[in-house]
C-alpha positions as CSV (number, residue, x, y, z in Angstrom):
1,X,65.2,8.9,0.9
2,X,63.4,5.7,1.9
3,X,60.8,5.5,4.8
4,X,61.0,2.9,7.5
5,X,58.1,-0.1,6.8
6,X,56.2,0.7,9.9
7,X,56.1,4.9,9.0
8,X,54.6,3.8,6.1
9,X,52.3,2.0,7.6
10,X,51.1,4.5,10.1
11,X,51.2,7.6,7.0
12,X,48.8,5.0,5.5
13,X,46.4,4.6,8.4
14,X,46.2,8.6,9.1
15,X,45.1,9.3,5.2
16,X,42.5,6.5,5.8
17,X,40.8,8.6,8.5
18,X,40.9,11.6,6.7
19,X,39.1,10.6,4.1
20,X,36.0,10.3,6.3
21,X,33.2,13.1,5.3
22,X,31.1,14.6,7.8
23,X,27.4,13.9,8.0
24,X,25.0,16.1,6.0
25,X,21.9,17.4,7.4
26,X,20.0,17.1,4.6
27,X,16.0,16.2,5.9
28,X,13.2,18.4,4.8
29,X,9.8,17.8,5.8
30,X,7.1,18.9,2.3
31,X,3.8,18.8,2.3
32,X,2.3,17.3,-1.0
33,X,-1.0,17.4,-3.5
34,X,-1.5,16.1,-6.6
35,X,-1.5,19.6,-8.7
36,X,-1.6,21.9,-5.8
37,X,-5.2,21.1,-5.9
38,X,-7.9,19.5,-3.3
39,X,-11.1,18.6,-5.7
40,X,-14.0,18.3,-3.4
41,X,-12.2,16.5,-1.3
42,X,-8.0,15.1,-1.0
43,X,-5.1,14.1,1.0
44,X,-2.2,16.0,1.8
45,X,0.7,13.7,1.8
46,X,3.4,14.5,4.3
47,X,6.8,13.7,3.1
48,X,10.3,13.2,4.6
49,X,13.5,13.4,2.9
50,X,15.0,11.4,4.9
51,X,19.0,11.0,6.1
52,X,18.3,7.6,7.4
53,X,18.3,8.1,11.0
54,X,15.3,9.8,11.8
55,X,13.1,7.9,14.8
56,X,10.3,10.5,15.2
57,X,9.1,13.6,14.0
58,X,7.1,16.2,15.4
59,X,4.8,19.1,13.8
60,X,2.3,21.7,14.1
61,X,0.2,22.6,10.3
62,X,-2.7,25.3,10.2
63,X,-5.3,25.4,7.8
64,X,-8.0,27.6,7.1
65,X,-11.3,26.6,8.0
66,X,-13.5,28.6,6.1
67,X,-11.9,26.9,2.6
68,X,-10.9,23.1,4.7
69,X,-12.3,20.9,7.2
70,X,-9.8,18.1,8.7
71,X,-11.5,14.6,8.1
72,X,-9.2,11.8,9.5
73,X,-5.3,11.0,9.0
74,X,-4.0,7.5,7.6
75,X,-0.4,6.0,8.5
76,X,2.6,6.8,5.8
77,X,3.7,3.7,4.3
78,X,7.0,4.2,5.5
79,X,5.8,4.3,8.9
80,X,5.8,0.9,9.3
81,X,4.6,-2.3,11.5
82,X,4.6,-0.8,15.1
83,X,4.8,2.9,14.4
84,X,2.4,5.5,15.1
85,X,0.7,8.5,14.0
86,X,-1.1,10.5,16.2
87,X,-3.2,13.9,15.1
88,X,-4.7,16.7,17.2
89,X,-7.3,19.4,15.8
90,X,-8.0,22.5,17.4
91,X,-8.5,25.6,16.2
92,X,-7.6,29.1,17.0
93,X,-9.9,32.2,15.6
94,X,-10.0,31.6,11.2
95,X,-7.3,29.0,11.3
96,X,-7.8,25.2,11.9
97,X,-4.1,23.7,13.6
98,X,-3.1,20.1,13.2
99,X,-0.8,18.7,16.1
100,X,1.1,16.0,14.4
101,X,3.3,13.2,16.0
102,X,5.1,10.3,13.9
103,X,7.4,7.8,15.3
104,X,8.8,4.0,13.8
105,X,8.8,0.8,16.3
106,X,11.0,1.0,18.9
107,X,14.9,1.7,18.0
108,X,13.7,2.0,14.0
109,X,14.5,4.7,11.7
110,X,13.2,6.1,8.3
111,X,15.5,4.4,5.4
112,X,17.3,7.1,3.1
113,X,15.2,8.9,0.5
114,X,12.1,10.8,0.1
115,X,9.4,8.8,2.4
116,X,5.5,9.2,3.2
117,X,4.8,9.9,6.6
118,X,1.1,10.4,6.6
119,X,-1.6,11.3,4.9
120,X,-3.9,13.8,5.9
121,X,-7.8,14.1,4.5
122,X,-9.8,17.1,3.8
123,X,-12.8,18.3,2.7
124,X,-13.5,21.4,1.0
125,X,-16.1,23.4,2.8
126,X,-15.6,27.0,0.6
127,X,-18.7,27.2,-2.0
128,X,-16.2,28.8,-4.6
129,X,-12.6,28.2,-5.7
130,X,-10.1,29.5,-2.6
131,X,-6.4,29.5,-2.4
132,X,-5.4,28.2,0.3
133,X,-2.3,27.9,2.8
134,X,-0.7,25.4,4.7
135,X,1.7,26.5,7.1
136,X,4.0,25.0,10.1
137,X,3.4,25.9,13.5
138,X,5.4,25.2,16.7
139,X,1.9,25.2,19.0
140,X,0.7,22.7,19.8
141,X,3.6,20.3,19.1
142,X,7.2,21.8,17.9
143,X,8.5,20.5,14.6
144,X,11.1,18.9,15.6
145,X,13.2,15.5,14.4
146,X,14.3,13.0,16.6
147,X,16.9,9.7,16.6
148,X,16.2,6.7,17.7
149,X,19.0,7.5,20.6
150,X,16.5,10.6,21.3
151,X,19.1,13.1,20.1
152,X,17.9,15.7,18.3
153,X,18.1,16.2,14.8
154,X,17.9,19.4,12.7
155,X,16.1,20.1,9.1
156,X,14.0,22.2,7.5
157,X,10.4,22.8,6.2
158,X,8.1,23.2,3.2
159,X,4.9,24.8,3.1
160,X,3.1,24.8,0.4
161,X,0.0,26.5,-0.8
162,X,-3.4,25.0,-2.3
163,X,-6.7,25.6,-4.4
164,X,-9.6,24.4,-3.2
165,X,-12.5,23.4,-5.8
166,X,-16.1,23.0,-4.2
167,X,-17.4,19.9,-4.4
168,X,-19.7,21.0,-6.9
169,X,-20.4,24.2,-8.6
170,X,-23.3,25.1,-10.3
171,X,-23.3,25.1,-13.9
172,X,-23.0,27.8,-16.0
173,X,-23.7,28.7,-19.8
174,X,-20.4,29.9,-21.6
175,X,-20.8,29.8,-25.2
176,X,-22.7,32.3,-27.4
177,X,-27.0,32.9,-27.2
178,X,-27.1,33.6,-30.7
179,X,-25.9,32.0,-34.6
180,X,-26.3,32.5,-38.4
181,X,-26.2,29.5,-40.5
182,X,-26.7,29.0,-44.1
183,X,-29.1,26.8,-45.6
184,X,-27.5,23.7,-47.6
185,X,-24.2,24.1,-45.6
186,X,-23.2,21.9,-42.6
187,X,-23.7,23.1,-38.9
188,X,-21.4,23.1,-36.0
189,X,-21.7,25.4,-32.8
190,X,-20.3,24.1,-29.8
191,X,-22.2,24.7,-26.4
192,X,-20.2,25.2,-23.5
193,X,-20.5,25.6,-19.4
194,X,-18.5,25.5,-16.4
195,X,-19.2,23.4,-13.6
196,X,-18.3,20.7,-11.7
197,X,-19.3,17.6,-11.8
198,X,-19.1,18.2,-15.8
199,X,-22.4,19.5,-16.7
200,X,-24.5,17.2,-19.8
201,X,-26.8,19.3,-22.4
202,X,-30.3,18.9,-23.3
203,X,-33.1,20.7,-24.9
204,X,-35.8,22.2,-22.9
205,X,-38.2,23.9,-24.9
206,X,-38.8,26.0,-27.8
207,X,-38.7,25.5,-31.4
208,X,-35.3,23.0,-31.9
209,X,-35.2,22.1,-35.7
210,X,-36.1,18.1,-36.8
211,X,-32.8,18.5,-39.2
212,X,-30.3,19.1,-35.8
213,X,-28.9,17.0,-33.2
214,X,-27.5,17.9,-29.7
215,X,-24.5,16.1,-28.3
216,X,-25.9,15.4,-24.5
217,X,-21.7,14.8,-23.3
218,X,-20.3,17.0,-25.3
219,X,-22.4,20.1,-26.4
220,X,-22.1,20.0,-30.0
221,X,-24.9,20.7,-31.8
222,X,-24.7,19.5,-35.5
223,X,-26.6,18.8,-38.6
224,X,-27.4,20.4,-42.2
225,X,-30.2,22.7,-42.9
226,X,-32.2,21.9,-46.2
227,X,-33.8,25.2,-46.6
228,X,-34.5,28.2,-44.5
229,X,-38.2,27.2,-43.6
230,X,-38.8,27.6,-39.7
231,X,-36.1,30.2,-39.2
232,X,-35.4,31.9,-37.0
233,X,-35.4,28.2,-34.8
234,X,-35.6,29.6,-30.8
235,X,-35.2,27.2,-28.6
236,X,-34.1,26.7,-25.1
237,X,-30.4,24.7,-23.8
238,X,-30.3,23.4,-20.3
239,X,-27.0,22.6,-18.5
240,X,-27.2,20.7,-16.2
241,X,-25.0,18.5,-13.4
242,X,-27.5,17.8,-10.8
């Protein structure tokens, strides 16, 4: 059986609108570090993966403030000409709490994708290696998206947890007090120490033989004993990064 032109027509038109798909709510907010690690000091970027209508968002992060001190905060790139960020720091017993407010220009939203928000700066104030955790908060600002019609929007969060190296740490002598060596034969013995900045090696005292050589960079300590005259050779290795 045929159908009329104009029932065509309108069959044609009701499939069209059905086709339409609802809007995900896809937007999660992440905090980032480059290898879950602050190195004496580091940003945490604050990313937003973005739907493409998001005007503003607003967030609480705490901190620990034995391990981190809050320095300063520097505008995403994706922020943009005429938007704002605006941080708070206060602090509540052991925990250090960043209020965090981020908008675009007036009737602007973040483009689709993942985008930087803000960057935050801190220094570590532990004198050894911490883990430590950054967390949201909904004091003193609630997390909370917004459009630019001031609807609101929802999403989720990321925390995400850190280790914090000490500026510097002291160095410290790693590799063996003691060797044998034969007379005649090469030598290689590799000093090694922890520390940070890297620590560089040098020979303090003692007897050091005139046939050996000390790397200063990398610790090797190298050269070819003719006989066994002068052994045992005591001598003293300083690390140093200071």
């Amino acid at each position: 059986m045929s159908v009329p032109a104009f029932l065509r027509s309108a069959l044609l038109f009701m499939i069209g609108l059905s086709a339409a798909a609802p809007l995900l709510e896809a937007r999660t907010l992440r905090l980032v570090v480059t290898g879950n690690e602050i190195l004496g000091s580091g940003a945490l970027r604050l990313m937003l993966d973005s739907d493409g209508n998001e005007h503003r968002v607003t967030l609480s992060i705490t901190y620990e403030k034995a391990v981190l001190r809050f320095d300063n905060s520097v505008a995403g790139i994706d922020v943009g000409a005429g938007g704002n960020v605006t941080v708070t720091n206060s602090t509540s017993g052991s925990y250090g709490i960043l209020g965090i407010d981020i908008s675009r220009a007036a009737g602007a939203v973040f483009e689709i994708g993942s985008r930087e928000l803000a960057a935050l700066n801190f220094t570590v104030v532990a004198t050894a290696q911490a883990s430590t955790y950054f967390d949201f908060s909904s004091v003193p600002l609630p997390t909370a998206f917004t459009a630019a019609n001031g609807g609101g929007l929802g999403g989720s969060f990321l925390s995400t947890a850190v280790t914090a190296h000490p500026a510097t740490l002291a160095p410290m002598l790693t590799s063996a007090g003691a060797a044998s060596f034969y007379a005649g034969d090469p030598v290689s013995f590799q000093v090694t120490a922890t520390g940070r900045p890297a620590p560089t090696f040098s020979v303090v005292g003692g007897s050091f033989p005139t046939w050996a050589t000390l790397d200063a960079t990398s610790g090797l300590l190298g050269g070819t004993p003719p006989t066994a005259n002068g052994s045992p050779f005591t001598f003293t290795i300083r690390a140093s990064n200071g």
